[in-house]
C-alpha positions as semicolon CSV with decimal commas, in nm:
position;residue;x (nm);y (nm);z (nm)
1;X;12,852;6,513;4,443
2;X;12,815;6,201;4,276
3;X;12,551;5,923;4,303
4;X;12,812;5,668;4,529
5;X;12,915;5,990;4,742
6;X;12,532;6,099;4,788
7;X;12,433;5,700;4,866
8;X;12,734;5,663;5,129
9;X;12,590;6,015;5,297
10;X;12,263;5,848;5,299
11;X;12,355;5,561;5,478
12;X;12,612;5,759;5,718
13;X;12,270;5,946;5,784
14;X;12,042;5,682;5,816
15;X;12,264;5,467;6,074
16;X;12,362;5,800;6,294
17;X;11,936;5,744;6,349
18;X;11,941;5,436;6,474
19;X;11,821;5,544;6,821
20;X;11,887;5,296;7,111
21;X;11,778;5,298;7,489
22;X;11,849;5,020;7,623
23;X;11,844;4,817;7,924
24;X;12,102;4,557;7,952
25;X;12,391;4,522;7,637
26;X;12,426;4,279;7,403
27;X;12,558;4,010;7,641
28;X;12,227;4,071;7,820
29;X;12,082;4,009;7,466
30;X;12,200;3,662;7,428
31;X;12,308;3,527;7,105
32;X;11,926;3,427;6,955
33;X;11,841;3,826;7,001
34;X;12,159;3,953;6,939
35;X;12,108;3,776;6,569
36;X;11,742;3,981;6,532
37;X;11,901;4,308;6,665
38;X;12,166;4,294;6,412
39;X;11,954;4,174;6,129
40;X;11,735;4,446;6,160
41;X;12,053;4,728;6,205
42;X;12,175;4,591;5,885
43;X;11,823;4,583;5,712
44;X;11,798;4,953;5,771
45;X;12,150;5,046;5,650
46;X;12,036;4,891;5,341
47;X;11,730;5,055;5,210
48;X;11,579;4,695;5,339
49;X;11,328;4,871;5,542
50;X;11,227;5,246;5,603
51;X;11,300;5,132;6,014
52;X;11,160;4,959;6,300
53;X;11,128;4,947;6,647
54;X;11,228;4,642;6,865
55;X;11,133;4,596;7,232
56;X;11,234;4,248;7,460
57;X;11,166;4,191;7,830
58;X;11,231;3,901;8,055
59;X;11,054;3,871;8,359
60;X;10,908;4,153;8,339
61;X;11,212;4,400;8,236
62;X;11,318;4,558;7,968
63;X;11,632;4,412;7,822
64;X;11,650;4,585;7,509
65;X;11,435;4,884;7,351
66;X;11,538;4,998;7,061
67;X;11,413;5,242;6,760
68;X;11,572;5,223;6,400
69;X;11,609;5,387;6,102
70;X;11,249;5,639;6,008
71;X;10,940;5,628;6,121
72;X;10,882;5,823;5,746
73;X;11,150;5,793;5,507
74;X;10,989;6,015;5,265
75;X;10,995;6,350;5,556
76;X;11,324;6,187;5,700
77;X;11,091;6,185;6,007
78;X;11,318;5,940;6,236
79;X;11,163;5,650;6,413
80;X;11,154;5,656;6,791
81;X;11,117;5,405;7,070
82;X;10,739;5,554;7,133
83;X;10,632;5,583;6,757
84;X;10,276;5,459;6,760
85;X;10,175;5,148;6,454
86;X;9,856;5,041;6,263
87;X;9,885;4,714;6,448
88;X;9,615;4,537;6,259
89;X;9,593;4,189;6,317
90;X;9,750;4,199;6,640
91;X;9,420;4,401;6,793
92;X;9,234;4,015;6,758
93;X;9,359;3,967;7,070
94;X;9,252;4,224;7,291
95;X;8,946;4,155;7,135
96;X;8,970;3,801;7,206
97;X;9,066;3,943;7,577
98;X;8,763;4,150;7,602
99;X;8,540;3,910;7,505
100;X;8,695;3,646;7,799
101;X;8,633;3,974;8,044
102;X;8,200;3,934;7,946
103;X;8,262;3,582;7,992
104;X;8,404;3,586;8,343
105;X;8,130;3,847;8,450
106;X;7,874;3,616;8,310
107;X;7,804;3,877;7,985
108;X;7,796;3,571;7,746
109;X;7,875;3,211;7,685
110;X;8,159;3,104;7,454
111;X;7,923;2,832;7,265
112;X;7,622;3,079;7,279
113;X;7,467;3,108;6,929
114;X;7,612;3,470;6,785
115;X;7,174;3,551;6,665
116;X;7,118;3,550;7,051
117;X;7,304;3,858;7,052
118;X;7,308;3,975;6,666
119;X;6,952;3,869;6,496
120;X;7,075;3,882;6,167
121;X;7,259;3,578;6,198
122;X;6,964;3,362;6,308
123;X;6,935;3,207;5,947
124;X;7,273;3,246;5,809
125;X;7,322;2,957;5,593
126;X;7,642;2,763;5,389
127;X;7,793;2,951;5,056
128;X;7,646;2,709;4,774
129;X;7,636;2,945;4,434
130;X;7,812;3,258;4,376
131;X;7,649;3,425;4,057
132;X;7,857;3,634;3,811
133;X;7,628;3,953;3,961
134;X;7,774;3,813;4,313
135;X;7,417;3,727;4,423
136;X;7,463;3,420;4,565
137;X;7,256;3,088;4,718
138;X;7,265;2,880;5,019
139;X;7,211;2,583;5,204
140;X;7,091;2,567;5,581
141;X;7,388;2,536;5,839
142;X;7,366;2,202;6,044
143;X;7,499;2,394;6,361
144;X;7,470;2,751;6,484
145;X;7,756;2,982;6,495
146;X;7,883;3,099;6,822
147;X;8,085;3,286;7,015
148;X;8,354;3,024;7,032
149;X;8,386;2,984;6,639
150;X;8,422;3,393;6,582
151;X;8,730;3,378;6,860
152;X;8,894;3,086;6,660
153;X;8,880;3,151;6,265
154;X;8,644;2,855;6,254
155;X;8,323;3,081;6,194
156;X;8,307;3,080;5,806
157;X;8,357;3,379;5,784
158;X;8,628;3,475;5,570
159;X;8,811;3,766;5,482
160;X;8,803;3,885;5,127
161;X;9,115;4,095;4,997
162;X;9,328;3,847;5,179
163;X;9,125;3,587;5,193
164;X;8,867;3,416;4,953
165;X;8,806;3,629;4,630
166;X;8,435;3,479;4,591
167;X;8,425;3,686;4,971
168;X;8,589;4,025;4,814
169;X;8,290;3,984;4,543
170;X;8,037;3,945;4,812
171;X;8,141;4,197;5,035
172;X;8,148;4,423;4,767
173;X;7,857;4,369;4,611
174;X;7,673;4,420;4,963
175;X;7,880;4,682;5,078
176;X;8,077;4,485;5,402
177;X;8,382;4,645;5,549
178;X;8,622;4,383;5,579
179;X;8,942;4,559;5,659
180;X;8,950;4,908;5,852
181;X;8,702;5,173;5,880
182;X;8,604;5,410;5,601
183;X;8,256;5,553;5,658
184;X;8,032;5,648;5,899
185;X;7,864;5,317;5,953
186;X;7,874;5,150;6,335
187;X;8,035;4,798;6,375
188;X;7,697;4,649;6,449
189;X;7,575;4,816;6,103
190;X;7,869;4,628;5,950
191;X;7,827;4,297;6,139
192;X;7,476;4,266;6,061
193;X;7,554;4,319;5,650
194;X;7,764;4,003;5,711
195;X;7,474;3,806;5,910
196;X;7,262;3,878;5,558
197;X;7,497;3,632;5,398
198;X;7,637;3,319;5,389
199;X;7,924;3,094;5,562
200;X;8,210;2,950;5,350
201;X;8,157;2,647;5,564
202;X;8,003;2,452;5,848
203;X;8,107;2,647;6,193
204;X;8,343;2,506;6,307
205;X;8,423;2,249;6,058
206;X;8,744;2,439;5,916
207;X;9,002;2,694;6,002
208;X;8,940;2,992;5,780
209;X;9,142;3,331;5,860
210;X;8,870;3,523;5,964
211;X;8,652;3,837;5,990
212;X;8,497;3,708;6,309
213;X;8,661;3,935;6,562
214;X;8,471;4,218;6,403
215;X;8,162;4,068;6,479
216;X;8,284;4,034;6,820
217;X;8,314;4,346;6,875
218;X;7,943;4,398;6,812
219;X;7,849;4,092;7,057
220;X;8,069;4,258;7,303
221;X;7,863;4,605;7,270
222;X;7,538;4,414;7,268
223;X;7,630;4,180;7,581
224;X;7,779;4,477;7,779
225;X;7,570;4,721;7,710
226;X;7,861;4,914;7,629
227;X;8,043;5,116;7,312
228;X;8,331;4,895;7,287
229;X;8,569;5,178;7,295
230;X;8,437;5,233;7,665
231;X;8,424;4,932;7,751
232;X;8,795;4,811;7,628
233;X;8,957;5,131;7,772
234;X;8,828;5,020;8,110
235;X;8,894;4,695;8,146
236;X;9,198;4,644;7,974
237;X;9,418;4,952;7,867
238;X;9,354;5,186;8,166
239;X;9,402;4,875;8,424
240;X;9,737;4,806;8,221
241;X;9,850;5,135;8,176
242;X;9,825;5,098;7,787
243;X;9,796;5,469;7,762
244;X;9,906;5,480;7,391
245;X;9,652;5,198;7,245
246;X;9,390;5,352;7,065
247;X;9,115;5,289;6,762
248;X;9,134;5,680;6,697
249;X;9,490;5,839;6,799
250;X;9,407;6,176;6,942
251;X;9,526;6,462;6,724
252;X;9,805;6,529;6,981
253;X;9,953;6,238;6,915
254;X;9,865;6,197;6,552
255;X;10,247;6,302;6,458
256;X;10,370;6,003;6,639
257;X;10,219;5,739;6,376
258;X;10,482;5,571;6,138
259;X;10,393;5,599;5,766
260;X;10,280;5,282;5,605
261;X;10,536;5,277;5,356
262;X;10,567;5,034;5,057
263;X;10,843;5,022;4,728
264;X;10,818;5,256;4,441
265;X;10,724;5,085;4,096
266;X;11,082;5,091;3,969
267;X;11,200;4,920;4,372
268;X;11,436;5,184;4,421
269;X;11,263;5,402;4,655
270;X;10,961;5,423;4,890
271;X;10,640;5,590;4,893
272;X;10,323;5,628;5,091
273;X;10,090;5,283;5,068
274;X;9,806;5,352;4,854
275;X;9,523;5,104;4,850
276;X;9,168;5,155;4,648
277;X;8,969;4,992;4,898
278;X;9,042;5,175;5,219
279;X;9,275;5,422;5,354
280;X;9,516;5,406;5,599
281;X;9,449;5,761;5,737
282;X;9,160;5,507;5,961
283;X;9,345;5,631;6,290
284;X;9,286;6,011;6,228
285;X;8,889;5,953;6,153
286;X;8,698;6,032;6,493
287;X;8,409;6,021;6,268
288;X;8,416;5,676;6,154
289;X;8,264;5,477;6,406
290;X;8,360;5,109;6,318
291;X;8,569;4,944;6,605
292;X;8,707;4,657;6,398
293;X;8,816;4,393;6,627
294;X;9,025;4,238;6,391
295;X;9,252;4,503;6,273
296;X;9,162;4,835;6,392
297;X;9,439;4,938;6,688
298;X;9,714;5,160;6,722
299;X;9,929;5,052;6,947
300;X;10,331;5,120;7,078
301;X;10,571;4,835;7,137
302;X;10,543;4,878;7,480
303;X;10,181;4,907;7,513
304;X;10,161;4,561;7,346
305;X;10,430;4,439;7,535
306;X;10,234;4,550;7,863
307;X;9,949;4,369;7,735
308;X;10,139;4,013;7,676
309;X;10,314;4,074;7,963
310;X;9,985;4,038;8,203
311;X;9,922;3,713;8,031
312;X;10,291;3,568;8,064
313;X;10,173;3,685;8,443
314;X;9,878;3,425;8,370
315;X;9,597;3,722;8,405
316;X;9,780;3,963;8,598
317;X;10,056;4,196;8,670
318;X;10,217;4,320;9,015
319;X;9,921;4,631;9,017
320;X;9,623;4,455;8,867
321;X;9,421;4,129;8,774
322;X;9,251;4,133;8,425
323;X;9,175;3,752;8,401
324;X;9,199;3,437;8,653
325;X;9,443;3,197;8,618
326;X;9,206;2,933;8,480
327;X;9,108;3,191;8,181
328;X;9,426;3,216;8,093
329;X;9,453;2,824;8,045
330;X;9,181;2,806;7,866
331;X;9,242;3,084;7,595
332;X;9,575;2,876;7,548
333;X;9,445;2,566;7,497
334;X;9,329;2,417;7,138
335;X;8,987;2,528;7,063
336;X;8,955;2,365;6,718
337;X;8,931;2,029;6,860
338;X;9,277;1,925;6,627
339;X;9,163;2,075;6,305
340;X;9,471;2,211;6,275
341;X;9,758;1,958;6,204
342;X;10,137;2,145;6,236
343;X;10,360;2,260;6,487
344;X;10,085;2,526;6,664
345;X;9,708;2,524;6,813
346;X;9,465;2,770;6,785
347;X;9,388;2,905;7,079
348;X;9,066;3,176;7,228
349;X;9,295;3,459;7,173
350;X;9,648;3,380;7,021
351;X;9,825;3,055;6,809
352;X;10,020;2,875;7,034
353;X;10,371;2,655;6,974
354;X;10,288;2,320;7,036
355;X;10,612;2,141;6,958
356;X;10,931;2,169;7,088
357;X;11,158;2,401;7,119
358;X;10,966;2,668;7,271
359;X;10,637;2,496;7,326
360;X;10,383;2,701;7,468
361;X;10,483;3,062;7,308
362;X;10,171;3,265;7,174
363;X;10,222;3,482;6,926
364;X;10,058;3,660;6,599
365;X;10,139;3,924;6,348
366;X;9,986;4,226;6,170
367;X;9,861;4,334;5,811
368;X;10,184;4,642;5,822
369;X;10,441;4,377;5,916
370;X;10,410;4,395;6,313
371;X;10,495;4,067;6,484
372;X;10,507;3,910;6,839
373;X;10,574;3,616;7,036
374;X;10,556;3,547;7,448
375;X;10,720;3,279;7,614
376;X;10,585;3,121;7,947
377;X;10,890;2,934;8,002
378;X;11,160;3,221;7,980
379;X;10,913;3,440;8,076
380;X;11,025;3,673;7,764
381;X;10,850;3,925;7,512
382;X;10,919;4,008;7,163
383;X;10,787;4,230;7,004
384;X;10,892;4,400;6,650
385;X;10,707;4,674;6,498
386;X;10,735;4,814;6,123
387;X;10,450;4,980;5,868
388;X;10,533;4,873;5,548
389;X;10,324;4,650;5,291
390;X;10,385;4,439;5,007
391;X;10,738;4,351;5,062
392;X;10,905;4,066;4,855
393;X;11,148;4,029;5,046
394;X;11,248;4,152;5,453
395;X;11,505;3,938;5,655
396;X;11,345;4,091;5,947
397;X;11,066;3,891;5,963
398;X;11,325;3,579;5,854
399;X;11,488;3,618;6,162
400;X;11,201;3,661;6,387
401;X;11,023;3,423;6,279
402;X;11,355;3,167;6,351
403;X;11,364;3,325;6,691
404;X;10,959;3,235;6,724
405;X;11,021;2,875;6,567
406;X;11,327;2,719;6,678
């Protein structure tokens, strides 16, 4: 068999996976989704992407829910529409949520100081010197950190990897997790390592991507007297049925995670992401006790999609209320008081479009190339999830993000 016979079996292959169940067709779709289905068909027959999973409601129903391509190209494992994803990012916010659940039982106050809770930030200070030994100096903060800056990047608090390298030096001279979970240390442990340090800036003063939300976490424990694992699972994915969202996926369902897949060396093939600094086996360690609020979830599409879909119900859905009304509107207003200049706001939990078209959709993404977006107005969820890292290239994400922009 030659190599043109072999590559045209492949593909035959590949597309006889696409798996679909669907509710509507494509003239339910309408043209704008129609566009992402078919970019992301086409993006799988050509080696684009290992495969994906797309799911879409409007008002509340499924319109289209449909698994592509492999979940692991490398076992030939195929993707389904309930494969489970490292969602990363997209766990700030349900952390964000959480922490608005304290907040409406009178748990904490969004502008309380984060040392009334965690100590060891009670004389954080401003980054001044980094040494070449990473030992570093610092100059008193003119206001204290609070709740408020930790749910809206404006802490100071950056990330390092992906973030500010002086950060990667600091957290690894001092031994901060900064991504996902690799030892046996608890999220308070971690949280108060970071509250020995220093802020890249004045709280509240900038809009730094941050590593706030895994402080949060350990506020949330401390002001609920709770593990947060408990304490999530009962106020949010029990109430919403998110019966696949999970920090640790139980072995049962371990088989259903998608391998995190990124290019061979040469581009011509895929292997297993390999990173130095963590690994992302995280979901299969019951042992590691780190929560990070950040980027620590496993999640399905439609567990996520249950989850926006209670706020596109503005708290609630038909069985249950998880926030009031006037929560909602004030996790989607600005709370950077216009430090941001562009065409969204940062709000308590999400960014949110504030220009036209589409003004008022909330969305983020994740670290593995997961993405989202809600609409108020059309009352519509999207919600596209891959595992793959380092991409130069994936028209996926193109066309989502047009569907998310315009």
């Amino acid at each position: 068999m030659n190599a043109n016979t072999m590559k045209s079996n492949f593909f035959a292959m590949l597309m006889g996976l696409i798996i679909a169940t669907t509710c509507g067709c494509d003239n339910t779709l309408g043209p704008r989704l129609k566009i992402l289905d078919d970019v992301i068909q086409s993006a799988v027959e050509t080696n684009q992407i290992p495969g994906a999973v797309l799911l879409t409601t409007r008002e509340g129903k499924v319109i289209l829910h449909r698994a592509y391509g492999f979940a692991d190209p490398l076992t030939q494992v195929p993707m389904q529409p309930n494969t489970l994803f490292r969602i990363c990012s997209q766990t700030k916010a349900i952390t964000a949520t959480a922490a608005m659940v304290c907040w409406e039982k009178g748990l904490l106050g969004l502008d309380d100081p984060v040392a009334k809770y965690i100590p060891a930030f009670e004389s954080i200070g401003i980054l001044d010197s980094l040494m070449a030994d990473s030992t570093f100096t610092s100059t008193p903060a003119e206001n204290a950190l609070t709740i408020r800056h930790l749910m809206t990047h404006t802490s100071g608090i950056p990330y390092g990897e992906i973030g500010d390298p002086r950060y990667e030096k600091l957290y690894t001279k001092h031994d901060v997790t900064d991504l996902f979970p690799r030892d046996m240390r608890s999220t308070l442990d971690n949280a108060e390592r970071i509250g020995q340090l220093a802020l890249a800036h004045e709280p509240g003063s900038q809009w730094t991507y941050s590593l706030g939300l895994d402080v949060l976490v350990a506020v949330i424990e401390v002001a609920s007297a709770q593990p947060y694992t408990e304490f999530v699972e009962s106020e949010i994915f029990e109430p919403l049925g998110m019966d696949d969202t999970y920090f640790v996926v139980p072995e049962s369902d371990q088989s259903r995670v998608a391998n995190v897949m990124e290019r061979t060396p040469d581009g011509s093939s895929w292997q297993t992401h390999q990173h130095p600094d963590y690994t992302i086996e995280y979901p299969m360690h019951a042992e590691w006790p780190l929560c990070s609020g950040g980027a620590g979830l496993t999640s399905s599409a439609s567990d996520y999609a249950k989850f926006l879909q209670m706020y596109l119900g503005r708290g609630a859905t038909d069985e249950v209320r998880i926030l009031e009304e006037a929560t909602v509107d004030s996790i989607m207003t600005d709370n950077t008081r216009g430090i941001l200049s562009g065409p969204w706001e940062q709000g308590l939990a999400f960014g949110v479009k504030s220009d036209a078209p589409g003004a008022g959709r909330f969305f983020w993404s994740g670290y593995f190339n997961t993405q989202y977006y809600a609409d108020p107005a059309t009352q519509e969820v999207v919600v596209l999830m891959k595992q793959t890292y380092g991409l130069d290239a994936d028209t996926t994400s193109t066309a989502f993000n047009a569907l998310l922009w315009n």
